[in-house]
DOSE-489505 format. One line per field, with one value per residue (C-alpha): residue number from 1; chain; x, y, z. Coordinates in Angstrom, 2 decimals, padded with zeros to 5 digits. Example, Ala and Ser with C-alpha at 12.3 -4.5 7.8 and 13.67 -1.06 7.14 Angstrom:
2
i <- c(1  2)
ch <- c(A  A)
u <- c(012.30  013.67)
v <- c(-004.50  -001.06)
w <- c(007.80  007.14)
***
This chain:
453
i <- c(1  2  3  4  5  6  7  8  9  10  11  12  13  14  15  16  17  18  19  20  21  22  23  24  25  26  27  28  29  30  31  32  33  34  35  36  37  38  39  40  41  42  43  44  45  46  47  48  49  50  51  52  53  54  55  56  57  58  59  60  61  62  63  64  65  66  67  68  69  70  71  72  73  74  75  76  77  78  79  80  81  82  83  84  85  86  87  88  89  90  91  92  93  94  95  96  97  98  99  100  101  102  103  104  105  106  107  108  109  110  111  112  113  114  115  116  117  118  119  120  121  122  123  124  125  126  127  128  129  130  131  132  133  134  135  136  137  138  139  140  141  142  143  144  145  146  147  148  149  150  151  152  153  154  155  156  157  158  159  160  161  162  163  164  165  166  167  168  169  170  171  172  173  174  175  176  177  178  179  180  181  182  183  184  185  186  187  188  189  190  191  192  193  194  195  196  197  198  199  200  201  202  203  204  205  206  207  208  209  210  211  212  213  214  215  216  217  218  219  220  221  222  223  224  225  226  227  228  229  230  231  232  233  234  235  236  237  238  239  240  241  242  243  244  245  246  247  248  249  250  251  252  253  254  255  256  257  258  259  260  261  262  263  264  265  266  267  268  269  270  271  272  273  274  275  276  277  278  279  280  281  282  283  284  285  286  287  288  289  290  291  292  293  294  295  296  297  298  299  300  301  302  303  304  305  306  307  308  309  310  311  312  313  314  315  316  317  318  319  320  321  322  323  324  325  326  327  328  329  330  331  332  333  334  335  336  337  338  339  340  341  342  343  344  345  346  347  348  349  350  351  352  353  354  355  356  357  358  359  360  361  362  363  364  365  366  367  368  369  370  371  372  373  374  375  376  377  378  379  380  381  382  383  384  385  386  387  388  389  390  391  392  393  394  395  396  397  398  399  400  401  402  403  404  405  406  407  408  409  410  411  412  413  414  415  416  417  418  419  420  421  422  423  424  425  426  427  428  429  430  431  432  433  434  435  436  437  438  439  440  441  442  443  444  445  446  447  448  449  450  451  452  453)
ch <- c(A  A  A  A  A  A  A  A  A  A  A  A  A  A  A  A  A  A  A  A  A  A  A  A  A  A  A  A  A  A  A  A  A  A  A  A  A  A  A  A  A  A  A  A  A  A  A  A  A  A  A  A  A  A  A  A  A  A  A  A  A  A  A  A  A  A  A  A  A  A  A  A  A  A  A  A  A  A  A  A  A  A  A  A  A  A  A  A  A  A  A  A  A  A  A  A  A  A  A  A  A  A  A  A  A  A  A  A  A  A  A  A  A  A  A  A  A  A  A  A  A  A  A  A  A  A  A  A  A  A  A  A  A  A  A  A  A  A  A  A  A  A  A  A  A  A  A  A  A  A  A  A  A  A  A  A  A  A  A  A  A  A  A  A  A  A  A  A  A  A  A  A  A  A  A  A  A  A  A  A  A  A  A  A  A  A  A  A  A  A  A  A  A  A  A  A  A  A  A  A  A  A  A  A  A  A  A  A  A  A  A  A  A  A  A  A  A  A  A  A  A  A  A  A  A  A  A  A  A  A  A  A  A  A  A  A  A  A  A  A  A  A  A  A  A  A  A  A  A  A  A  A  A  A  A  A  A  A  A  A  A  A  A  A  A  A  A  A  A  A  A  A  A  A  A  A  A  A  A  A  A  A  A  A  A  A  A  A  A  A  A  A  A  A  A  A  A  A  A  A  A  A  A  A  A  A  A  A  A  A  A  A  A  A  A  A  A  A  A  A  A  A  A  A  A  A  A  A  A  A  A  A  A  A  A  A  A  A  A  A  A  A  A  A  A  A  A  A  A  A  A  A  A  A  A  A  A  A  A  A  A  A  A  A  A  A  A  A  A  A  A  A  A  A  A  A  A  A  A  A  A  A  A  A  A  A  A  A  A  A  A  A  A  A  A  A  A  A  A  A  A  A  A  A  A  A  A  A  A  A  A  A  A  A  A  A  A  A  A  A  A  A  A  A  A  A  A  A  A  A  A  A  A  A  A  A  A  A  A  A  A  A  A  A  A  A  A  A  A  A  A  A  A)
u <- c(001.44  -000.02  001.99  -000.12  -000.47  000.28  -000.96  -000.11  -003.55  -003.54  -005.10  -003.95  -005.15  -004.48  -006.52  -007.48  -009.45  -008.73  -010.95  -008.77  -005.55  -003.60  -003.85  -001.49  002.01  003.63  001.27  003.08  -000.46  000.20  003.32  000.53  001.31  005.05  006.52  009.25  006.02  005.42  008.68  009.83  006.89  007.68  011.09  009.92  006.82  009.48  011.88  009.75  008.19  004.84  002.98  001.81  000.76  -003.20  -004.19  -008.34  -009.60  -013.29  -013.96  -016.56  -017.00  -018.85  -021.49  -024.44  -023.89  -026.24  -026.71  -023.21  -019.42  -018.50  -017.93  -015.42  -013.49  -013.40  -011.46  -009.67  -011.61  -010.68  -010.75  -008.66  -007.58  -005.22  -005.09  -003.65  -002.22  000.57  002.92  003.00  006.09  008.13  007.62  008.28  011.46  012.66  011.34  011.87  009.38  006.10  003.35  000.80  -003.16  -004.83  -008.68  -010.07  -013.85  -015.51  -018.39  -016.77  -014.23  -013.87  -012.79  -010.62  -009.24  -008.70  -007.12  -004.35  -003.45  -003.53  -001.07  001.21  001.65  002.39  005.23  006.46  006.66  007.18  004.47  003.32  -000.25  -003.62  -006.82  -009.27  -012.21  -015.15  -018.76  -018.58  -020.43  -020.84  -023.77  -021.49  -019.26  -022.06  -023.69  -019.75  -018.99  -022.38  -025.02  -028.08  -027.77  -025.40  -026.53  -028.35  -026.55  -027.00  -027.05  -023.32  -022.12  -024.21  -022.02  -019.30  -019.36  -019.35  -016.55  -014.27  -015.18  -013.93  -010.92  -010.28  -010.31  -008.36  -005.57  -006.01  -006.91  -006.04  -002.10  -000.76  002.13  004.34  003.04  005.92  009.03  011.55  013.06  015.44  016.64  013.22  011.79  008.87  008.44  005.07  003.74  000.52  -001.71  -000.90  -002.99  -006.74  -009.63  -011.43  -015.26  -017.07  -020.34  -022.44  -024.99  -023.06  -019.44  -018.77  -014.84  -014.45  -010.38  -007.79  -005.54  -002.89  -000.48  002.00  001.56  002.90  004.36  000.90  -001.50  -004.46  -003.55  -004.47  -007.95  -009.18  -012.43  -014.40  -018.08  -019.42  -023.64  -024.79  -024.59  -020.81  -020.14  -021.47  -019.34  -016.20  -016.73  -016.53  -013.80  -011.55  -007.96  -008.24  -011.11  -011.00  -013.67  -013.96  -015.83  -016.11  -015.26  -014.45  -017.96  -018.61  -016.18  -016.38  -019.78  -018.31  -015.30  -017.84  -020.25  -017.30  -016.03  -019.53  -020.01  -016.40  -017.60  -020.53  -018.90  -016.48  -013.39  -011.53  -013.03  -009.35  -007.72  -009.35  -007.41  -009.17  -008.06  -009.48  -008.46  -007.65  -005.37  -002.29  -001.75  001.81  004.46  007.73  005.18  001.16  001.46  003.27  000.72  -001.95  -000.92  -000.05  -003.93  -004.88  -003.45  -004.73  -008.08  -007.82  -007.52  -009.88  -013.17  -016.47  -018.08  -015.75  -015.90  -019.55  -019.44  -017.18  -019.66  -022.45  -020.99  -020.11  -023.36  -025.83  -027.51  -027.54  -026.89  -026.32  -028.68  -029.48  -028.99  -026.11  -028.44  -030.07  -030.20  -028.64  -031.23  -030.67  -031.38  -031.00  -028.96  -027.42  -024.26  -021.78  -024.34  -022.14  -021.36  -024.17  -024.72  -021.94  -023.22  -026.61  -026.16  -027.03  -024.03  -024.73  -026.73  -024.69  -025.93  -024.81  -022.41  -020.65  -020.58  -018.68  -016.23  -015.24  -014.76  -013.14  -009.58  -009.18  -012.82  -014.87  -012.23  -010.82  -008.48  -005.40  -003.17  -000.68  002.77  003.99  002.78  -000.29  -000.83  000.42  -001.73  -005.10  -004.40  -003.80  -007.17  -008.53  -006.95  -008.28  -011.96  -012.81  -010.80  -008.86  -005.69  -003.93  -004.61  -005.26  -003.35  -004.90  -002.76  -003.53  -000.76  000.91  004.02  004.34  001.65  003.20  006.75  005.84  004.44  007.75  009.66  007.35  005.06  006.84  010.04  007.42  005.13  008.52  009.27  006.24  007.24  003.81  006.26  009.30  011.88  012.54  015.46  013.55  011.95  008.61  008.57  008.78  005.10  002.17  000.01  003.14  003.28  -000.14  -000.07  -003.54  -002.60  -000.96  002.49  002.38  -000.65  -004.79  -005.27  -006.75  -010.36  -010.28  -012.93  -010.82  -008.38  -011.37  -009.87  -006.80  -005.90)
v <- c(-021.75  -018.41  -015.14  -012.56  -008.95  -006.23  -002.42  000.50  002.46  005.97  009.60  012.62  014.04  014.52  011.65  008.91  005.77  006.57  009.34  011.89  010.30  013.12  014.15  011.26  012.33  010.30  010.92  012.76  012.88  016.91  016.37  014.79  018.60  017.71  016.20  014.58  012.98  010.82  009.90  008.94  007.09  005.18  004.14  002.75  000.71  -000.64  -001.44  -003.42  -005.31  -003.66  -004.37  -000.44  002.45  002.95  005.98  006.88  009.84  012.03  015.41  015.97  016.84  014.48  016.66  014.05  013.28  015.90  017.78  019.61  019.40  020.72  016.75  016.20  019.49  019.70  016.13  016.50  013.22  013.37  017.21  018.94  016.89  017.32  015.59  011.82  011.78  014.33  013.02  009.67  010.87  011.94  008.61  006.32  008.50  007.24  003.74  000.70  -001.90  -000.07  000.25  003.16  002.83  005.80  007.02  008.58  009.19  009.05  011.50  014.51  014.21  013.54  010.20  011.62  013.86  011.09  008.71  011.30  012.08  008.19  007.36  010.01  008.27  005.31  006.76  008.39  005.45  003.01  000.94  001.12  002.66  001.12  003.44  002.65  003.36  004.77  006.64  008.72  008.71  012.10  014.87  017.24  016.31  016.48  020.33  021.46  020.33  021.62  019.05  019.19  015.72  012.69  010.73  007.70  004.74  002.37  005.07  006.07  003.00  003.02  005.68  004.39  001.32  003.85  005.68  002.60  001.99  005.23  004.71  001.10  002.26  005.02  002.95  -000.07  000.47  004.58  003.92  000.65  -000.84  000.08  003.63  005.64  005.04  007.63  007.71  010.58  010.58  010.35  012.92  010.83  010.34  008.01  007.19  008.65  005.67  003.68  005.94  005.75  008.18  005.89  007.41  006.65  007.90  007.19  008.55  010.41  010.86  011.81  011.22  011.20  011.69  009.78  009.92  012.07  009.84  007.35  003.48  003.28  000.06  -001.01  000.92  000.28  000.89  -001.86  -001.87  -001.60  -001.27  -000.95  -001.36  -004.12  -003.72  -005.58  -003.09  -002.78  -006.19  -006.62  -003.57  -005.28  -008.14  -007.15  -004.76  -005.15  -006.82  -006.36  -005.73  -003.72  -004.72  -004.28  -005.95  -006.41  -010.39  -012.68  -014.24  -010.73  -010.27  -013.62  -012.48  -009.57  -011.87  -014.67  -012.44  -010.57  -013.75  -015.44  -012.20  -012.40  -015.82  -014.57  -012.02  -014.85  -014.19  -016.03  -015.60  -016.49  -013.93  -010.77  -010.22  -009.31  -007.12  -006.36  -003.77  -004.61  -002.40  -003.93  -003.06  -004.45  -004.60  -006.97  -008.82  -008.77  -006.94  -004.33  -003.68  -004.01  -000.68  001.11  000.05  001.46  004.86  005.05  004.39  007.11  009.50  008.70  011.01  009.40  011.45  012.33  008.35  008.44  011.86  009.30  006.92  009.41  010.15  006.34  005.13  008.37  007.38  010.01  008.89  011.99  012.13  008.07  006.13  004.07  000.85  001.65  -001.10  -000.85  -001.27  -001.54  001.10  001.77  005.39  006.50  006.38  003.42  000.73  -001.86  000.29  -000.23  -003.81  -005.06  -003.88  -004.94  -008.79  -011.77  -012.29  -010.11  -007.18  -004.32  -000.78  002.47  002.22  -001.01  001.21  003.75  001.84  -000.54  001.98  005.03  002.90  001.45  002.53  -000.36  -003.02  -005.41  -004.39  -007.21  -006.31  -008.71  -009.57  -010.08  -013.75  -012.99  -010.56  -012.67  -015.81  -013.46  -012.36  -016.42  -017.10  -014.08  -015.73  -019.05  -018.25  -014.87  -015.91  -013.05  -012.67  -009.62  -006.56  -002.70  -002.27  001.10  003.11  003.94  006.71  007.74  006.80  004.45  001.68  001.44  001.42  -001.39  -003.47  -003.60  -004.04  -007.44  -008.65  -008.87  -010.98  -013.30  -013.35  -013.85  -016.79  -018.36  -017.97  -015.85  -012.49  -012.82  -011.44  -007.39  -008.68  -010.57  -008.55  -009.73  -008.15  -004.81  -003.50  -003.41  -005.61  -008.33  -008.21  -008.67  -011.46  -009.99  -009.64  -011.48  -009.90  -005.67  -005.76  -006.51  -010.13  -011.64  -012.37  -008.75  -006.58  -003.76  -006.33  -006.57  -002.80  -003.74  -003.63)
w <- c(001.97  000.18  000.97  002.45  000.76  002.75  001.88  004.29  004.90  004.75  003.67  002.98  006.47  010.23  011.17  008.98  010.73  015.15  015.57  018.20  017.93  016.27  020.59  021.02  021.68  019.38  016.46  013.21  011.59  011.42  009.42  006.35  004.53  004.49  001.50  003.87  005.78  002.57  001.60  005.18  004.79  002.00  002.76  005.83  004.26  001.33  003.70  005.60  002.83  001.89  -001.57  -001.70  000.41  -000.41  000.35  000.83  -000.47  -000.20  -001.35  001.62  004.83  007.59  007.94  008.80  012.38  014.28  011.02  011.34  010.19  013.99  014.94  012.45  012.05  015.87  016.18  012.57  011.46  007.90  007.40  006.79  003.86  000.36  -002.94  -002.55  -006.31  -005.83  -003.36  -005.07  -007.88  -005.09  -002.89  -005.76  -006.72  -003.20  -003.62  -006.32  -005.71  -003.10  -005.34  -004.59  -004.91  -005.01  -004.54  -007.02  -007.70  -011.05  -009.79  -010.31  -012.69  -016.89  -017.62  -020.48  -017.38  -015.06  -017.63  -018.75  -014.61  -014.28  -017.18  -016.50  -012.74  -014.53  -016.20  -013.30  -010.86  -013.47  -013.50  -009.98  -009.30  -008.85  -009.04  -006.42  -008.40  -006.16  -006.69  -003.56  -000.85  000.58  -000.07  000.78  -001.76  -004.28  -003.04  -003.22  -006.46  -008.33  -007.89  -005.50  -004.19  -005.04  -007.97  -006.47  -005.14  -008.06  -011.15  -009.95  -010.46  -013.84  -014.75  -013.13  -016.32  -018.40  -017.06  -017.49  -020.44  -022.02  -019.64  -021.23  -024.71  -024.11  -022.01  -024.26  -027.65  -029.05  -029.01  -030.58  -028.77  -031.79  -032.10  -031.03  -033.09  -032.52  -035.68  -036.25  -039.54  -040.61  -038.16  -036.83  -033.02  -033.35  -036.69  -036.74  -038.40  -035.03  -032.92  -033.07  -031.81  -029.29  -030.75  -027.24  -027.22  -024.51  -021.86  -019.96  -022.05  -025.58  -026.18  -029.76  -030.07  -029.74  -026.16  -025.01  -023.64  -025.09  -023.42  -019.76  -018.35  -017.42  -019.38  -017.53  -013.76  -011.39  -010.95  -007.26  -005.95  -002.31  -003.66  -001.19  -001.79  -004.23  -007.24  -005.71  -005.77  -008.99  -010.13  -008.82  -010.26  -013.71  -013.38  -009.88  -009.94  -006.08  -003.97  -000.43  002.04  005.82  008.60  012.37  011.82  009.77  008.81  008.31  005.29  004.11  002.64  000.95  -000.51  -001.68  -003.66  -005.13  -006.47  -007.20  -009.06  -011.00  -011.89  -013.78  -015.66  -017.32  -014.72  -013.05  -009.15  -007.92  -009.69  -008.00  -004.65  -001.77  001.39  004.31  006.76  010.16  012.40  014.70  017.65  018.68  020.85  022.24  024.10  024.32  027.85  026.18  023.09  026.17  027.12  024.54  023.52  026.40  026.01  022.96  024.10  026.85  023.89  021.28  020.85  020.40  019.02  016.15  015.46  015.38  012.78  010.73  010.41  009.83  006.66  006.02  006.53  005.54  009.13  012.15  015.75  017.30  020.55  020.10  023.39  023.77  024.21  021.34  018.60  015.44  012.55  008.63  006.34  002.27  001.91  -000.74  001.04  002.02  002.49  003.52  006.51  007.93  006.27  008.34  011.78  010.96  010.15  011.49  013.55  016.25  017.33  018.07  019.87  019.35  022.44  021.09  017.80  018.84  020.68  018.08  016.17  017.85  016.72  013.31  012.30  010.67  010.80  013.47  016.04  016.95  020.39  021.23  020.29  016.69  016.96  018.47  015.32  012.61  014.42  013.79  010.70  009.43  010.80  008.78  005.50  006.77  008.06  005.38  002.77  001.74  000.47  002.35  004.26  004.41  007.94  009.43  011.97  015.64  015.73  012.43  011.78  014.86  014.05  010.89  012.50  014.78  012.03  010.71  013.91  015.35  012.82  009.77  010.97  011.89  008.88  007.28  009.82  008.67  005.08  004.46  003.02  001.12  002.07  001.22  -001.38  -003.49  -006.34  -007.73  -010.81  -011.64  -011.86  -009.26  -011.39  -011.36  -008.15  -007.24  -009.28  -011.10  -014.82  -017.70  -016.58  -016.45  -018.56  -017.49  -017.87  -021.31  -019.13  -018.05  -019.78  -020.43  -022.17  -025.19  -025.92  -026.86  -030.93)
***
């Protein structure tokens, strides 16, 4: 029986994926400035077992849904937000084995840049970060940082190639494994004819030089990726170790995780060796009457209308003013397009109501309530039916959800032999314990693997 991955999913904000929740008494999402926030954090997520704390990013504000931020900042839906890279040295100096995968967008930053702040996390938590390479998806982001308008859907991930492929040869290829020898009678650190200018030039990059940083543990970070349109799925096929989709069902995702891996196929990869999670958000308790009504209370508190400015920005599409019967109806934005893709599918037809209350708590994923059985029975069938491998597991309240995750469904993933137990060490870097590479390093059918000298 396959173990199942677990990732803790957060952002650097008061409110991540339950629009209005921070109102919830128990709810430390305030406490996402403190440095103690994130380390607490992370002691709890290793002691309970988790693969890695992922933690979302955007550099916008949702600013679609009746042509104003007021939604969002009102309800703290994602603004205010800070940087997810710089808590991560702190929470691995309190942790040995929880990786961290963090967002960062190639849209507005240098891939020479973004390779240097990547490799020195490596070093720093030993060989445990995965980037979760994304495009972004907000105009706001774009008029912010300089541009007019995002660049369109499909040329960002265009660009996005390209961006790897400076990353990969300067991960993989300017520093030999041999380079630095730290010889002190002779007075050389790294012998300089074992470290090579990468000479990338391309459309959009010219990186001529060699790169800054000596090897870390993994070089190339675990790859992650959340593209699930076409272009995106064609994007993470070539490049993803792990893949994050989301969905209202299982037949939902299951189209997401077969044109991933149809696409893997096609770019020479193994399909079986990109991981694929899908975010759901538990909902637990000692017994399903008891996660009943904490559900409940949660669902007293949410806001509507901050869930709905969420998905605004998600989806590029404006419902503010639409009736609640109205029909949900596919179109191409330059934004998220599986958002709306997976609301829009032949499974069902939703309306704006059903919208906004499926996704007031846990935004576009699944919501399980029940017992630790109950939970761990759902998220079997998810494996079974969609085919993935793990899960992002969104909170309802912040640090509770996590908390009770711990308390009533791991035992009993654990029962089931689909978790190890917290002892057992499965190797030392993120990328062994995924299971994705050829040990710490990308795997030999990996195109950033072609890099290496």
């Amino acid at each position: 029986m396959s173990r199942i991955l677990l990732n803790a999913f957060d952002m650097a904000c008061v409110g991540h994926q339950s629009a209005g929740l921070w109102r919830h008494p128990s709810d430390e999402g305030e406490r996402y400035k403190d440095l103690d926030y994130w380390t607490d954090l992370a002691r709890l997520l290793e002691d309970a077992g988790f693969d890695a704390l992922f933690l979302a990013d955007v550099l916008g504000v949702y600013d679609v849904y009746g042509g104003s931020r007021d939604a969002a900042v009102r309800a703290a839906a994602q603004v205010p937000v800070n940087d997810p890279v710089l808590a991560v040295p702190a929470m691995a100096a309190v942790t040995e084995r929880l990786g961290f995968g963090v967002t960062v967008s190639v849209s507005y930053e240098h891939p020479y840049a973004l390779a240097r702040r990547m490799t020195t996390l490596d070093h720093l938590t030993k060989g445990r970060v995965a980037w979760n390479v994304v495009t972004s998806y907000l105009d706001s982001a774009a008029r912010n940082l300089g541009r007019d308008a995002q660049v369109p859907h499909d040329e960002r991930y265009d660009m996005a190639e390209e961006y790897l492929q400076v990353c990969y040869k300067l991960w993989e290829g300017s520093w030999e494994d041999d380079a630095v020898v730290r010889d002190r009678e002779r007075g050389v650190f790294t012998d300089p004819s074992k470290v090579h200018d990468v000479d990338h030039h391309g459309k959009w990059f010219d990186v001529p030089g060699p790169f800054l940083c000596e090897p870390s543990p993994q070089r190339t970070p675990v790859i992650f990726q959340a593209g699930a349109s076409p272009r995106g799925a064609a994007f993470a096929g070539a490049h993803a170790e792990a893949v994050f989709v989301s969905g209202p069902s299982p037949a939902v995702v299951r189209r997401s995780v077969d044109a991933v891996r149809e696409r893997a196929a096609e770019a020479g990869r193994d399909p079986s060796s990109v991981k694929v999670f899908t975010m759901l958000t538990a909902i637990t308790g000692e017994t399903d009457e008891a996660a009943l009504a904490k559900r409940d209370e949660y669902v007293s508190l949410v806001s509507p209308e901050a869930a709905l400015a969420l998905f605004g920005g998600w989806s590029g599409v404006d419902l503010a003013g639409a009736p609640v019967e109205q029909k949900l109806e596919y179109v191409a934005t330059d934004s998220t397009r599986s958002a709306l893709a997976s609301f829009t599918g032949p499974d069902r037809d939703w309306t704006v109501g059903e919208l906004a209350e499926f996704i007031t708590v846990g935004g576009r994923g699944p919501v399980v309530v029940g017992s630790g059985a109950r939970v761990a029975d759902e998220m079997e069938r998810w494996v079974d039916e969609a085919g993935v491998d793990g899960f992002n597991l969104a909170y309802a309240v912040t640090p509770g959800t996590f908390a009770d995750i711990a308390e009533h469904v791991v035992p009993e993933l654990r029962r089931r032999g689909r978790l190890p137990e917290t002892s057992e060490k499965i190797g030392s870097t993120l990328r062994e314990r995924l299971g994705t590479g050829d040990g710490p390093r990308l795997a030999a059918g990996h195109p950033g693997s072609a890099h290496r000298r």
